[in-house]
C-alpha positions as CSV (number, residue, x, y, z in Angstrom):
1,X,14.6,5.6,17.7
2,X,18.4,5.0,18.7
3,X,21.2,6.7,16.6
4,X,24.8,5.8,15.9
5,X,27.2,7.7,17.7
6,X,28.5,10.0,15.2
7,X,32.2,10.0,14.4
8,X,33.7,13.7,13.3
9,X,35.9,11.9,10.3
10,X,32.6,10.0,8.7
11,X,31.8,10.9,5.4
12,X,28.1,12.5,5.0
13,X,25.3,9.7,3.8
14,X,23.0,10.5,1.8
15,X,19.9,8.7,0.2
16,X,18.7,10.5,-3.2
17,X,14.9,10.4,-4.4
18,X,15.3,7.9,-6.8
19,X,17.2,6.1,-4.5
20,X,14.8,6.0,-1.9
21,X,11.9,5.4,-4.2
22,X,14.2,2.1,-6.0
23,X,14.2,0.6,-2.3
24,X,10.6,1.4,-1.5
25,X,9.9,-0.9,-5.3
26,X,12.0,-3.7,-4.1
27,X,10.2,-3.8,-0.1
28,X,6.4,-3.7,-1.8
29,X,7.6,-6.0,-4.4
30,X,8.5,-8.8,-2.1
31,X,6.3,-7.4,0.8
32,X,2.7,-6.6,-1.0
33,X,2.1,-10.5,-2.3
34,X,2.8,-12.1,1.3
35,X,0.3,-9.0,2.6
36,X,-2.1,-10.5,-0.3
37,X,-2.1,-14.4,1.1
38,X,-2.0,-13.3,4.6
39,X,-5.2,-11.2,4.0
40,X,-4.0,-8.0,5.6
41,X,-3.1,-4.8,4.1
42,X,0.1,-2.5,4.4
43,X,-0.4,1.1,5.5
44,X,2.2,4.1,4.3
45,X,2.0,6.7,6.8
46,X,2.7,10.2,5.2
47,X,6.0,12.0,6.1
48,X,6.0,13.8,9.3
49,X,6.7,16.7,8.9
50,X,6.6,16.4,5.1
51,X,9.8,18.4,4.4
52,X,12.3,17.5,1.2
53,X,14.5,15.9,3.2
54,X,16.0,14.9,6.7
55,X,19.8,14.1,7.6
56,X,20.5,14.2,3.9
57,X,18.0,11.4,3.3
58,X,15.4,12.5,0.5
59,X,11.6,11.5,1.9
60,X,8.5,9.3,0.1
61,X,5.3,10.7,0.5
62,X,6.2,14.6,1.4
63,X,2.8,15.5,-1.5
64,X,-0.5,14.1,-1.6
65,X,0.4,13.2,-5.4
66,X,3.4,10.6,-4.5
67,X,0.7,8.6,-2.4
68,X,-0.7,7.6,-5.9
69,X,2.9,6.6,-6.7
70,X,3.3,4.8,-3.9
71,X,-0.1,2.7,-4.3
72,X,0.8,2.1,-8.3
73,X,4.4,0.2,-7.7
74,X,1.9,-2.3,-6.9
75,X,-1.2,-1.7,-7.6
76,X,-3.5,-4.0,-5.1
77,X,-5.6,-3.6,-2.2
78,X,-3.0,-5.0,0.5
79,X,-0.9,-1.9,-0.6
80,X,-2.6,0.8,1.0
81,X,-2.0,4.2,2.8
82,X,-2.5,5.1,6.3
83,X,-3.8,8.4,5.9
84,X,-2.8,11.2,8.5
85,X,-5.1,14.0,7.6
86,X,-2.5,16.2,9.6
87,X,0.0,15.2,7.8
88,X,-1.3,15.6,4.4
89,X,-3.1,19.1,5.2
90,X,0.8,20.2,6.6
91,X,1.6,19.1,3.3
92,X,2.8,23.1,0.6
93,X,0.8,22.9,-2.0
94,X,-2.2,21.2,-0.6
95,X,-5.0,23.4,-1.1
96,X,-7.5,20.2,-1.7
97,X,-7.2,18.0,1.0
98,X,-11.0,17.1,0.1
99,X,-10.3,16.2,-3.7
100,X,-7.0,14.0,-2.1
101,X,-9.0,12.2,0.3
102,X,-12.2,11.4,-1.7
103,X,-9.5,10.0,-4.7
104,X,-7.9,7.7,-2.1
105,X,-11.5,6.8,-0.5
106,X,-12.3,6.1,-3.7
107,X,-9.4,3.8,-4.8
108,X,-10.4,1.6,-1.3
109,X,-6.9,2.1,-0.3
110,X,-7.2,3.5,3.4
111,X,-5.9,1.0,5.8
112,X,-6.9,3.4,8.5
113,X,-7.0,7.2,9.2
114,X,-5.0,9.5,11.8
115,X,-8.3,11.6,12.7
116,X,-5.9,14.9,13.5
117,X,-6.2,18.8,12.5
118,X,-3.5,21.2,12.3
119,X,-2.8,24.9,11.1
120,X,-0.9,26.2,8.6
121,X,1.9,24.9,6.5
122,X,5.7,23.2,6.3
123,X,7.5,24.8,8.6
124,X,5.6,27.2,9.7
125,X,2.3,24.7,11.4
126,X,0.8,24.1,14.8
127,X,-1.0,20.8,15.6
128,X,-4.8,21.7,16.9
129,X,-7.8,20.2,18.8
130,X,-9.6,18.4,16.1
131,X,-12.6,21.4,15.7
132,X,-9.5,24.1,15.3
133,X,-7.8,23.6,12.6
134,X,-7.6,24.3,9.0
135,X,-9.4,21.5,7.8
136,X,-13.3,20.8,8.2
137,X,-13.6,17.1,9.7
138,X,-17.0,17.6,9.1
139,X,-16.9,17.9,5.4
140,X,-14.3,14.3,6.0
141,X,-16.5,12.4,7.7
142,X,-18.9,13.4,4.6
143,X,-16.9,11.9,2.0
144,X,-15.8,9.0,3.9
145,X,-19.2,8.4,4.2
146,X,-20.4,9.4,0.5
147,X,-17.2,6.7,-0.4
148,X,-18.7,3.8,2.0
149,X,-15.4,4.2,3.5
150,X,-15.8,1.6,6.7
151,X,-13.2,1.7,8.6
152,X,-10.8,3.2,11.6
153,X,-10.8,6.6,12.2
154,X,-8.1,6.8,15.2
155,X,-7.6,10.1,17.3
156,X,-3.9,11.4,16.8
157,X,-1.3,14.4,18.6
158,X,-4.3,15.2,20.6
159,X,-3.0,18.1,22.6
160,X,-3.0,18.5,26.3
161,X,-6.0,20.0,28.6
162,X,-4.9,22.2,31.7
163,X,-6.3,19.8,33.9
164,X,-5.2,16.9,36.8
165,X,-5.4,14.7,33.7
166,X,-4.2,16.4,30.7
167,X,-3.8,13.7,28.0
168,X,-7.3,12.0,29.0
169,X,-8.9,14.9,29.2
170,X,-7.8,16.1,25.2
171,X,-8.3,12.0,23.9
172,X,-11.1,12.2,25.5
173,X,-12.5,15.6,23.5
174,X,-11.3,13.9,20.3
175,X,-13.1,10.6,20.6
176,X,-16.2,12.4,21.4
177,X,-15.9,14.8,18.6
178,X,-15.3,12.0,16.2
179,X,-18.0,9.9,17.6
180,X,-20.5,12.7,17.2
181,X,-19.7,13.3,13.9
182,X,-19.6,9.4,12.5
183,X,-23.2,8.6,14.9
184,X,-24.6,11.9,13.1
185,X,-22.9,11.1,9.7
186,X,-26.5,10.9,7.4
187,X,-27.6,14.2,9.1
188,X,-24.8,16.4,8.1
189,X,-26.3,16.9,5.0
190,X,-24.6,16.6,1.5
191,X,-20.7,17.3,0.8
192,X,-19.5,20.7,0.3
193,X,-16.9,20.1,-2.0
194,X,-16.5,19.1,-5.6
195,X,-16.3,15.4,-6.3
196,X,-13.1,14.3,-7.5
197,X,-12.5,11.7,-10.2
198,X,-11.1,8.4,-10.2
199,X,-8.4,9.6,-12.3
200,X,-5.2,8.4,-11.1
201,X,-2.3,11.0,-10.6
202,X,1.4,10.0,-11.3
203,X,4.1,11.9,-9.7
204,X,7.7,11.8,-10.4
């Protein structure tokens, strides 16, 4: 990402909620029905990290609810989420990350998902091997599979091993992981969580 040089007479920019949210309605309003004859769908990645705002601009999808926002500006399958599990579970105030994703798997709105675990919450988080953190991807890989979800599940901030190759090495432990856990999907037994329903939440 490049930034302007700054200038110390400029006067601050900023870029309100509503402001942001206006401009999001016009891009999927032109965007979504050329997605729709192409036959491809758009993906919303969450906020990273999901604060209020950054360099005075206000930010989209900072809560699991204004992902249901998003998807109702236009309300058709080319306008869909990519769904960063870390993200979301960094997310104050999400204590559900289960109810969240089965809603979204259950609205066939996940373009893909960002197969990452993390602990703790905005600020104060740490991003984790994908067994170690806060979330069970166990009890994922059960909804997505009790929702017929059927698609990409990609491996995401996969820390480092202390090894000669370090990056490798961790991808490598993800992919694995995942693997295990999608080849063995029918043998983890039944979901531990409470179904959500199709209910559709609006956020303001």
């Amino acid at each position: 990402m490049r930034y302007r040089a700054g200038r110390p007479d400029a006067e601050p920019v900023t870029v309100s909620s509503e402001e942001l949210w206006q401009r999001l309605g016009v891009f999927l309003h032109e965007l979504v029905p050329v997605a729709e004859e192409a036959g491809v769908t758009l993906a919303a990645h969450p906020d990273d990290p999901p604060a209020e705002a950054l360099r005075g601009a206000a930010r989209l999808v900072n809560r699991p609810e204004k992902y249901d926002r998003l998807m109702n500006i236009v309300d058709s399958p080319s306008n869909g989420l990519e769904l960063c599990l870390g993200s979301l579970q960094e997310m104050p105030g999400t204590d559900d990350i289960y109810g969240h994703v089965r809603r979204f798997a259950q609205r066939k709105r996940i373009g893909y998902i960002h197969f990452r675990n993390v602990r703790g919450k905005v600020p104060n988080y740490h991003e984790t091997f994908v067994d170690d953190g806060d979330i069970d991807m166990a009890e994922i890989v059960r909804i997505l599979r009790d929702e017929g979800y059927d698609g990409v599940l990609i491996p995401d901030h996969t820390p480092e091993m202390s090894c000669d190759a370090p990056w490798h090495a961790g991808k490598a432990f993800a992919l694995g992981y995942m693997r295990a856990l999608v080849q063995n999907a029918e043998a983890l037994g039944p979901s531990r969580t409470i179904q959500s329903t199709s209910s559709r939440i609006q956020s303001s």
